[in-house]
C-alpha positions as CSV (number, residue, x, y, z in Angstrom):
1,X,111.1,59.7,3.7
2,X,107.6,60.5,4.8
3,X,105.0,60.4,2.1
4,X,103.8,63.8,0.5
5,X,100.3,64.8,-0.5
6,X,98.6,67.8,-2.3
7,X,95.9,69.5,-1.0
8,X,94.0,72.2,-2.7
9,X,90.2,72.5,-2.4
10,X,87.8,75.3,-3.0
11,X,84.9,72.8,-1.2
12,X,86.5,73.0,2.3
13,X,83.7,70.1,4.0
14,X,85.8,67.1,4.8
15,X,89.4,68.9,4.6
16,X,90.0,69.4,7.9
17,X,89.6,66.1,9.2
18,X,91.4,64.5,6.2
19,X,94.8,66.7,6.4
20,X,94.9,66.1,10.1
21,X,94.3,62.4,10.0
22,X,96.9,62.0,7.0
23,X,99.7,63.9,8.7
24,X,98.9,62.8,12.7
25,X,98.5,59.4,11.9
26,X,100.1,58.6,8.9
27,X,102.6,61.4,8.9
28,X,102.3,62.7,5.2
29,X,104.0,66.0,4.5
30,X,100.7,68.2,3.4
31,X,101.7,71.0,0.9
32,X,98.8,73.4,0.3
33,X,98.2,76.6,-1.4
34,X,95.8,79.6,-0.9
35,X,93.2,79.1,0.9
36,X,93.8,75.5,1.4
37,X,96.5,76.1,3.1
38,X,95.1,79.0,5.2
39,X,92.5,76.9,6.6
40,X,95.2,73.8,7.9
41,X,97.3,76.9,9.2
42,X,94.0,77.8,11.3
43,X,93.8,74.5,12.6
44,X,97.5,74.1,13.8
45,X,97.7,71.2,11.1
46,X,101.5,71.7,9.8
47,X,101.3,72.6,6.3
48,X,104.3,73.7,3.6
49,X,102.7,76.5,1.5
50,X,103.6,75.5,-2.5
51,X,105.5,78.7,-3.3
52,X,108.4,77.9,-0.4
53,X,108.3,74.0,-1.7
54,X,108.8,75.1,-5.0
55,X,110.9,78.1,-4.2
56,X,108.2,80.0,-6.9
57,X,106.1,82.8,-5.4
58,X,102.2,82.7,-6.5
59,X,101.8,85.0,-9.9
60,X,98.9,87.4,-11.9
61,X,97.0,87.7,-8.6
62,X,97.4,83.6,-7.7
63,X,96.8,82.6,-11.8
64,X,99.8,80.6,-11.4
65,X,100.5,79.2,-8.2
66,X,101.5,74.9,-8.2
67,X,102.2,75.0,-12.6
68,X,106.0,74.5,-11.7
69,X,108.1,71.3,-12.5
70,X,109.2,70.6,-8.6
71,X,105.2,69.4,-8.4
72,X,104.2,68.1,-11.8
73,X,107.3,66.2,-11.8
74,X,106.7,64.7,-8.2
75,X,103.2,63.7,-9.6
76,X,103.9,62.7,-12.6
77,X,107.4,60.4,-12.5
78,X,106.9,57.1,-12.4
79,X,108.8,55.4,-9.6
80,X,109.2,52.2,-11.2
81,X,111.2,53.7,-14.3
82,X,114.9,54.2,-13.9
83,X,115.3,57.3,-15.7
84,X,112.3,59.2,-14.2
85,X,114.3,58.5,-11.0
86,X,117.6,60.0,-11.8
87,X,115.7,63.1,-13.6
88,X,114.2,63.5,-9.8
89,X,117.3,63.1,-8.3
90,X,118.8,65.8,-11.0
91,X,116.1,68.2,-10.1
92,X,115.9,67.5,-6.3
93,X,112.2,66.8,-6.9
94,X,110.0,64.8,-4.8
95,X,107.6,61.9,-5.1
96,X,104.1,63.4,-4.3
97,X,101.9,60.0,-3.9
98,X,98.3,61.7,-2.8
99,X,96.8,64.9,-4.7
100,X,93.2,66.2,-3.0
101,X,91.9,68.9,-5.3
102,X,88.5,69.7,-6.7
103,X,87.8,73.1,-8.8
104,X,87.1,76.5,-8.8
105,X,82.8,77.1,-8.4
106,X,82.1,77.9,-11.9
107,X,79.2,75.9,-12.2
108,X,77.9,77.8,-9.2
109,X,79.5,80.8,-10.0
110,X,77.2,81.2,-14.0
111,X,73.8,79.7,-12.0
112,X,73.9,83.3,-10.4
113,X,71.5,85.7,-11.3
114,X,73.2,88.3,-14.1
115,X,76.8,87.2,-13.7
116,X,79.0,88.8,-15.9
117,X,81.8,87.5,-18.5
118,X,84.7,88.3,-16.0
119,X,83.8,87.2,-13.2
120,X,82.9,83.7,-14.9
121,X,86.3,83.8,-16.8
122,X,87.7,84.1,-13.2
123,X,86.4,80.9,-12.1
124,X,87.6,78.8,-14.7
125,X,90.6,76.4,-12.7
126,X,93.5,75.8,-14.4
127,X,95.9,74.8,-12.2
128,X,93.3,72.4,-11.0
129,X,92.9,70.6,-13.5
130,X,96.4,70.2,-14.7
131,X,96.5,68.5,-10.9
132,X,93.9,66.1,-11.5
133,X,94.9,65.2,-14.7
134,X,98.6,64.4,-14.0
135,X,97.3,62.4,-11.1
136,X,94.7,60.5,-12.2
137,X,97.0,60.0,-15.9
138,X,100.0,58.6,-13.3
139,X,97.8,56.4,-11.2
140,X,99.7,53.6,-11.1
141,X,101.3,55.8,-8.5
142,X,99.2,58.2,-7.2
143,X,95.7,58.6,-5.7
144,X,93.8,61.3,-6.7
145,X,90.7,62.3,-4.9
146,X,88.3,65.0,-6.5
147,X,84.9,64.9,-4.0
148,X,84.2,65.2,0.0
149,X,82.7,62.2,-0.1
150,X,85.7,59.9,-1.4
151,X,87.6,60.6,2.0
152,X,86.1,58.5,4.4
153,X,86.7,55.3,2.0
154,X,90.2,56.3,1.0
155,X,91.0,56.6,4.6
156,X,89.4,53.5,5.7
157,X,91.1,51.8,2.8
158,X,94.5,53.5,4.1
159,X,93.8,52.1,7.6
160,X,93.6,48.5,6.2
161,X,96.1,48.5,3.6
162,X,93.1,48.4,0.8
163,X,94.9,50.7,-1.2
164,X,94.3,48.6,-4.5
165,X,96.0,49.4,-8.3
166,X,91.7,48.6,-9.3
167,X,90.5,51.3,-6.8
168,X,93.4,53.7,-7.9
169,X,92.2,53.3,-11.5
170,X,88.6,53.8,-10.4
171,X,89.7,57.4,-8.4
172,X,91.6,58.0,-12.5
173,X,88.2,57.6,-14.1
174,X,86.1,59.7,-11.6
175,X,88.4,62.2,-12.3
176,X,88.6,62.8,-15.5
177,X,84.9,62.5,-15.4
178,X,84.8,65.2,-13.0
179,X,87.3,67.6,-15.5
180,X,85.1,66.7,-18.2
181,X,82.2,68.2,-16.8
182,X,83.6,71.1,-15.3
183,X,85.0,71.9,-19.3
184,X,81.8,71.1,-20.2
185,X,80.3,73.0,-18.1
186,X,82.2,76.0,-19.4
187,X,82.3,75.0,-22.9
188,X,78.3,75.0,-22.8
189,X,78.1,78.4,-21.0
190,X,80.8,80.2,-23.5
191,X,78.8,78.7,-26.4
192,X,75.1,80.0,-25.0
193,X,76.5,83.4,-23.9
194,X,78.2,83.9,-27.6
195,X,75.4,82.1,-29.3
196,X,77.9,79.9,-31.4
197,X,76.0,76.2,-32.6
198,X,78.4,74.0,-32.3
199,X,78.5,70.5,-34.9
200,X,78.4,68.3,-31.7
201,X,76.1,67.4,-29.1
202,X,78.0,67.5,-25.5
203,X,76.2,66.8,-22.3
204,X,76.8,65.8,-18.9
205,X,74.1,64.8,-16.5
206,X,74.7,63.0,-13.4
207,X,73.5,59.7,-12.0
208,X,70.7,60.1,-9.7
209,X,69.2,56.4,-8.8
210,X,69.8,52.9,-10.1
211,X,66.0,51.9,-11.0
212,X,64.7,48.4,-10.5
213,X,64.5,47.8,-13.9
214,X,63.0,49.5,-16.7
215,X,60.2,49.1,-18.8
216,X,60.0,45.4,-18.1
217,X,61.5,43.2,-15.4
218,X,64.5,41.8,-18.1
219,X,65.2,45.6,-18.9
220,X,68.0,47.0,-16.4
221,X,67.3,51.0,-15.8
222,X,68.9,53.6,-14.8
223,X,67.7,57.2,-13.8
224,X,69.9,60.4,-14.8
225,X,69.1,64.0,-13.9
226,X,70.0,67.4,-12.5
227,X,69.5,67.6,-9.4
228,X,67.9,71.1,-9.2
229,X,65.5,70.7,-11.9
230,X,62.8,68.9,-13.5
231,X,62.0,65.4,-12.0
232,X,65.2,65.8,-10.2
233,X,64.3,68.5,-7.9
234,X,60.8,66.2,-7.1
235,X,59.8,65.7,-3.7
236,X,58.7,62.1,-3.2
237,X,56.8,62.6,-0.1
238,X,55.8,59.0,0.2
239,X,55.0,55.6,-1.1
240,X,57.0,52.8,-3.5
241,X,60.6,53.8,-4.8
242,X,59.8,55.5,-8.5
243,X,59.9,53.0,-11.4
244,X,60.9,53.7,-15.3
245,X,57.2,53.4,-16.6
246,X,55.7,55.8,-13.3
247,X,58.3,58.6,-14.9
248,X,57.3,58.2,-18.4
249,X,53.9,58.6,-17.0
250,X,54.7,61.7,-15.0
251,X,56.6,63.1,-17.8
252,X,53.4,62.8,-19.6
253,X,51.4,63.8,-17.0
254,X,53.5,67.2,-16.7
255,X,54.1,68.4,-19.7
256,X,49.4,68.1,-20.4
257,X,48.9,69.8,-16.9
258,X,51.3,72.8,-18.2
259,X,48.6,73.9,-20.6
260,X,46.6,75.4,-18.1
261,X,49.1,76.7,-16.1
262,X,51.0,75.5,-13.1
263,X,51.3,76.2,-9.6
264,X,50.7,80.1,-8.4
265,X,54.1,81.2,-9.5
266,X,56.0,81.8,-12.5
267,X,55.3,83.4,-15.5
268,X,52.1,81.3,-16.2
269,X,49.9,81.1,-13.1
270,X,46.8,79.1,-13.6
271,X,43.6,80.8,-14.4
272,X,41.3,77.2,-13.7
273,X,42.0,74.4,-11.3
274,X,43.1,71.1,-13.6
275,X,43.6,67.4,-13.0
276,X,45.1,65.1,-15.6
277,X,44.8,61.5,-15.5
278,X,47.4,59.8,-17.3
279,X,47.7,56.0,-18.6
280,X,50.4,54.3,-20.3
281,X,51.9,58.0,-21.7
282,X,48.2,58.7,-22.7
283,X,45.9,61.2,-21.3
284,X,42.8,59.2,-20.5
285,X,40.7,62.0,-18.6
286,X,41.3,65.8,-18.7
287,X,39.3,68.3,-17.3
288,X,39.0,72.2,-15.5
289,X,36.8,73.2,-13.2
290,X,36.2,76.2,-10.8
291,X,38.2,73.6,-7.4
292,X,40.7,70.9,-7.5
293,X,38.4,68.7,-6.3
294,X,35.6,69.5,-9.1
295,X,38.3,69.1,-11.6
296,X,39.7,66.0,-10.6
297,X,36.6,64.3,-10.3
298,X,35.7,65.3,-13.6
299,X,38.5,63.8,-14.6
300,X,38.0,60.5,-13.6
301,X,34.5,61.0,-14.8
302,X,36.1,61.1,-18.3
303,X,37.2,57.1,-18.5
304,X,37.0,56.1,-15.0
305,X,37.7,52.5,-15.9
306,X,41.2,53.7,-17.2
307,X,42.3,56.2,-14.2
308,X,42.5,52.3,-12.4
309,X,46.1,52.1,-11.7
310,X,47.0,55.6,-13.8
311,X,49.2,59.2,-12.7
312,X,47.6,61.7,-11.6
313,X,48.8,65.6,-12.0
314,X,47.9,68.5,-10.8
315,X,48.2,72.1,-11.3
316,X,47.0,73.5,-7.6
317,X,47.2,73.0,-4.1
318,X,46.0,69.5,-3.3
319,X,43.5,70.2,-0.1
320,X,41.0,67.9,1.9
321,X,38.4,67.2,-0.9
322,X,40.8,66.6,-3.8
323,X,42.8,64.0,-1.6
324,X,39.4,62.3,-1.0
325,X,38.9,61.8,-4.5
326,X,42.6,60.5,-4.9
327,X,41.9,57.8,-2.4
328,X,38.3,56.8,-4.1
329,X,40.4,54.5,-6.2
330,X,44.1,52.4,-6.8
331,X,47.0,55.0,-8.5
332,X,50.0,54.7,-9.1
333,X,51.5,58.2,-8.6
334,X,49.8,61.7,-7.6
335,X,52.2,65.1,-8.6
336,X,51.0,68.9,-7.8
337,X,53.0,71.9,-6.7
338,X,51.6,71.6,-3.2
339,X,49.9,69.5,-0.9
340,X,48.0,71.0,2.3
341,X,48.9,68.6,6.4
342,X,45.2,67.9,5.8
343,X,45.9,66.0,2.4
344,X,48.8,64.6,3.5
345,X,47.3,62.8,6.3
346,X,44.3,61.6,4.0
347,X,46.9,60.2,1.4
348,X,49.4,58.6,4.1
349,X,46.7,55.9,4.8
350,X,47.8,54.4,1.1
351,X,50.9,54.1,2.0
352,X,52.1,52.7,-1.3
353,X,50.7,55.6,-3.5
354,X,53.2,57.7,-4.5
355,X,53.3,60.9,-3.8
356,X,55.4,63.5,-5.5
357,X,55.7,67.9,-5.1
358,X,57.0,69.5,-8.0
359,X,57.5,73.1,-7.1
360,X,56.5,75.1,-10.2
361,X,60.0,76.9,-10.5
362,X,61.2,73.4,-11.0
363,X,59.8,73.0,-14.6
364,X,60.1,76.6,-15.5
365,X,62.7,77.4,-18.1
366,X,63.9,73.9,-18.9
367,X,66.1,73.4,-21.9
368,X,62.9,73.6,-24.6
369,X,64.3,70.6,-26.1
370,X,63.2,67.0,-26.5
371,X,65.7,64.1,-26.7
372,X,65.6,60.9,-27.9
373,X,67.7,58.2,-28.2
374,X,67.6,55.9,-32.3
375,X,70.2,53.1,-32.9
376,X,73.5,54.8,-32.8
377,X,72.8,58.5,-32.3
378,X,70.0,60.9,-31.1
379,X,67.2,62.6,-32.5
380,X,66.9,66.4,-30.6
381,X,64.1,68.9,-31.6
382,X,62.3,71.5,-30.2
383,X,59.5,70.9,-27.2
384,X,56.1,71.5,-28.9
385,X,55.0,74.0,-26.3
386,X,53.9,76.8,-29.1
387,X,51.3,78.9,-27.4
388,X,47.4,79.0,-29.0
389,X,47.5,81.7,-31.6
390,X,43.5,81.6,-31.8
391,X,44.1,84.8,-34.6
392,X,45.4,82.2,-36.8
393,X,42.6,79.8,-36.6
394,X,40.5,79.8,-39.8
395,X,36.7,79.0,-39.8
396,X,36.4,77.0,-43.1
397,X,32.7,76.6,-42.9
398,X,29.0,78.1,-43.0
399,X,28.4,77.4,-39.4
400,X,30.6,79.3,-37.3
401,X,31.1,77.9,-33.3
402,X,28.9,79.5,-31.1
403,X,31.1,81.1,-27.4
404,X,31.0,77.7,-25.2
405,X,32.1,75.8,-28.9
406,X,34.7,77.9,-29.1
407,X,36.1,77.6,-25.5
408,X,35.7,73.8,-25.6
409,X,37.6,74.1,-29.1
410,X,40.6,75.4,-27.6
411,X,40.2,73.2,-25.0
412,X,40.5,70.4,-26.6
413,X,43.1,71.3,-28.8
414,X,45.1,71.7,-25.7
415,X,44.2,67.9,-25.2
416,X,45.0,67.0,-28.2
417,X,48.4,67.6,-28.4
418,X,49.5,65.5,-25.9
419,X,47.8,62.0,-26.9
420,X,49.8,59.7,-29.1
421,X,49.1,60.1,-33.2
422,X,46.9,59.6,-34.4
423,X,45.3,61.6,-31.8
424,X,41.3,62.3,-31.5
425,X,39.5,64.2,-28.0
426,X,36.0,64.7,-27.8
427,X,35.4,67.5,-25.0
428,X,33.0,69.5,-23.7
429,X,32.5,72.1,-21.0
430,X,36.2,71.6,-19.7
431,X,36.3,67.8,-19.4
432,X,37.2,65.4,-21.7
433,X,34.6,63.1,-23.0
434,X,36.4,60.3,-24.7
435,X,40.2,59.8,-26.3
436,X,41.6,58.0,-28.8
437,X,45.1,57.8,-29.3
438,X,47.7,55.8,-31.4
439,X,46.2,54.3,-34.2
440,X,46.9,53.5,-37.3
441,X,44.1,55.3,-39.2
442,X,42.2,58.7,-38.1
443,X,39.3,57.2,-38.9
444,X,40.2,54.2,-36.7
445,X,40.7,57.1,-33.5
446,X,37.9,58.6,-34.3
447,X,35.9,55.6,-33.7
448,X,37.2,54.8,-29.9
449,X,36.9,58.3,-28.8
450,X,33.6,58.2,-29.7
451,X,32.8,55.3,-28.6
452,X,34.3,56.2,-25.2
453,X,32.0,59.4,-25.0
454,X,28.6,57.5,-26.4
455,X,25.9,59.2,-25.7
456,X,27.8,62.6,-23.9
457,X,29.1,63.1,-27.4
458,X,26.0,65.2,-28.5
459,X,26.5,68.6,-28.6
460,X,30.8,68.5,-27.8
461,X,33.4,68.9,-30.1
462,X,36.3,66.7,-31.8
463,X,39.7,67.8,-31.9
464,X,42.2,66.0,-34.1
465,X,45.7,66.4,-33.9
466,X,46.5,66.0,-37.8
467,X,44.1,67.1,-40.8
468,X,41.4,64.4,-42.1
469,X,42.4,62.6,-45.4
470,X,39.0,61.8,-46.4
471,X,36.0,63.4,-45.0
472,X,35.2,59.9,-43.1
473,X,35.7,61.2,-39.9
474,X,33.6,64.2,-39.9
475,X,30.9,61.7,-41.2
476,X,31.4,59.4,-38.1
477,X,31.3,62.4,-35.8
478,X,27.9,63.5,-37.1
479,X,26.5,60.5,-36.2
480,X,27.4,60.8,-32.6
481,X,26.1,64.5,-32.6
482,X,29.5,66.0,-32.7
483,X,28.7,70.2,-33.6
484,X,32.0,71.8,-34.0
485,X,35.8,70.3,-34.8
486,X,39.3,71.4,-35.6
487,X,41.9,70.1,-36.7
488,X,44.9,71.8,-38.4
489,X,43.9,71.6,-42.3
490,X,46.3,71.1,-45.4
491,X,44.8,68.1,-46.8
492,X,44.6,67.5,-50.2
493,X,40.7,66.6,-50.0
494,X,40.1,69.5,-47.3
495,X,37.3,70.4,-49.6
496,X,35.5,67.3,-48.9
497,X,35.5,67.7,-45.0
498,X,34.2,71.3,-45.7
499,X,31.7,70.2,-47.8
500,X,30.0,67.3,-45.1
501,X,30.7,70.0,-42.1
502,X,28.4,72.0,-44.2
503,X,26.3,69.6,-45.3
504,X,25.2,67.9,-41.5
505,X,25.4,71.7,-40.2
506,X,29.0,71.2,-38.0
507,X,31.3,74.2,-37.8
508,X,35.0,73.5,-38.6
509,X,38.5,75.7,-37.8
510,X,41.6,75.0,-39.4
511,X,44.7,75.4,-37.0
512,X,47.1,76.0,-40.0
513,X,49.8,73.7,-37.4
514,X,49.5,70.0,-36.4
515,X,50.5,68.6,-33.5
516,X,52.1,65.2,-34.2
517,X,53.2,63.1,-30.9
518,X,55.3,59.9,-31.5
């Protein structure tokens, strides 16, 4: 009796091929439904259409078209087991030993601009996945295939009689992972549209790369993401394959250019030219200017000992006179929204630099939340993206900041925000003058900022991501000519910080929010 297989597909690459190889060569009986079956028909490949195998026509408008017992029963009976035999027999049912389906497009169906609840509803399979899960549940006897791209090895392994119980078992698990999504998927979108919270966390996000190991060279790594967002949608237009500590750095390097817009598209274009230098999840040098090139060398201006070997973002075109800079010294990693042939030729003579475009639509409304894993579960909170609200900023002292104060106040707040707690920027006039980040006193980050802006210090301001426990730090800051800070207030001793701001003649806001980073 020639073998049977199941073919229904709404992704039609591959099918052709497949169905004509299986019955020409190895002369399976194909049953088909629907379009499936349409398509074989077109290409003179015989084909039995499931409602004569079954006898059953196709019901509700091709709702129910293979849920009969004359195909679950061929898929499911186990051919080793006496009784499932005879109950065949009874039933005049047939073995079925190959089943080829993968799912309606609902995943592509609710990524569509304003798609509406019934045409969403329509594209949830359920025929399909009753298929793939009486398959891949009776393995042990069938092969289930769920993806294009498992053909050419199942029919390689057919040629060469590699058809293994271990790689049936492996088809099993890919798909159930491949119904589990596709319920997720649905699940998720239900939930959102509704607005129902739900007590557990689900999520599905495929594999993208295998990394060569993570943090260190004893960690193994691996890289998850969608591919049409975020990092995932990157273009790595050249240099070394992306490691686990480059995309921590990027990630950091990201989410600090943000603040002053990115790219010339979406909802936030930028209104100046940026460049962030990142190091070890740290901005190191931050600065605007009226060019890309201006800004970026500001930049590296900022702590030009620590750009050596750092990432470099962003948030404009990268041209000529930028890519000059980007060369002037060894990085790891350069990300922007564009880069001009003129820059690319400049930055392809170090070849190992890498070199990544991230289209501004490609970090535009991303999930706003931030996930982390803890020994045995996950911490999930909101991004801390909240926009400047300057009209709740209180001026606690005498002196109040004079215009350019002001600007570089808000500038470094945006800073700020993005350097590890405890968390101190000096700034002035759009650039960065010296950062200190993740230490265990205030007072203690305080001192290497500072230090790292010396005698450029005079006349900037200090931004400091939580308030000041003793007035210590405002001390320290007058000594190095410091003339305005904020930081978000809320200490217990805020009245001593007030009282040296106005007794050394500094001018002090008080945020009313703090901007922790762990």
């Amino acid at each position: 009796m020639s073998p049977i297989a199941l073919l229904s597909v709404s992704n039609k690459q591959g099918l052709v091929p497949l169905a004509r190889c299986l019955s020409e060569e190895y002369g399976y009986q194909i049953i088909s439904s629907g379009g499936t079956a349409k398509t074989l028909q077109s290409e003179k490949i015989p084909v039995t259409r499931v409602a004569d195998y079954t006898g059953a026509s196709e019901i509700l408008g091709g709702r129910v078209k293979t849920l009969h017992p004359k195909i679950h029963g061929g898929i499911l009976a186990r051919r080793e087991d006496p009784f499932h035999k005879s109950e065949l027999e009874k039933e005049g049912i047939q073995q079925i030993d190959l089943v080829v389906v993968n799912l309606y497009p609902f995943k592509e169906t609710i990524s569509k601009q304003n798609v509406n609840w019934e045409d969403a509803i329509e594209n949830i399979d359920i025929g399909g996945p009753t298929l793939i899960r009486a398959a891949a549940k009776n393995h042990h006897d069938v092969i289930i295939l769920t993806r294009p791209d498992q053909y050419k090895t199942f029919l390689n392994k057919l040629s060469n009689g590699e058809i293994t119980h271990k790689y049936k078992r492996e088809l099993s698990i890919n798909a159930f992972e491949h119904t589990a999504e596709y319920d997720l998927n649905i699940y998720k979108w239900m939930s959102q549209r509704e607005e129902l919270n739900s007590s557990d966390w689900n999520q599905s996000v495929p594999l993208k790369q295998s990394l060569r190991y993570g943090e260190n060279p004893h960690q193994k790594a691996d890289w998850y993401s969608f591919s049409n967002r975020g990092w995932g949608n990157a273009i790595q237009l050249q240099g070394k394959e992306l490691s686990t500590n480059n995309l921590l750095d990027l990630e950091s390097a990201i989410s600090t250019i943000k603040e002053f817009g990115y790219g010339e598209s979406g909802e936030k274009p930028y209104i100046n030219k940026a460049a962030v230098v990142i190091k070890h999840c740290n901005p190191c040098g931050v600065a605007i200017a009226e060019s890309g090139s201006l800004a970026l060398k500001k930049a590296l201006e900022s702590d030009r000992m620590s750009a050596f070997g750092g990432i470099v973002a962003l948030n404009s075109c990268v041209q000529e006179n930028t890519a000059i800079e980007l060369t002037s010294l060894f990085l790891e990693c350069v990300v922007a929204p564009d880069f001009d042939e003129d820059s690319k030729k400049i930055l392809a003579k170090k070849q190992n630099l890498r070199v990544l475009q991230l289209r501004p639509e490609s970090i535009n409304n991303l999930d706003e939340k931030h996930i982390r894993s803890i020994a045995g579960g996950l911490l999930i909170q909101d991004i801390d993206n909240q926009e400047l609200e300057i009209s709740n900023w209180e001026i606690v002292t005498q002196s109040k900041p004079k215009p350019q104060e002001l600007e570089d106040l808000k500038f470094a707040w945006k800073v700020v925000r993005h350097i590890k707690s405890n968390a101190i920027s000096i700034a002035s006039k759009g650039q960065s003058l010296g950062i200190g980040a993740g230490q265990m006193n205030r007072v203690g980050s305080a001192k290497l900022a500072l230090e790292a802006a010396g005698q450029k210090a005079s006349g900037a301001v200090l931004a400091s991501d939580g308030f000041f426990p003793f007035d210590d730090t405002v001390r320290l800051a007058a000594e190095y000519g410091i003339t305005s800070i904020i930081q978000p207030g809320g200490s217990i001793k805020d009245k001593e910080s007030i009282y040296a701001c106005n007794e050394l003649n500094i001018s002090m806001i008080f945020t009313g929010i703090r901007h922790f980073l762990h």
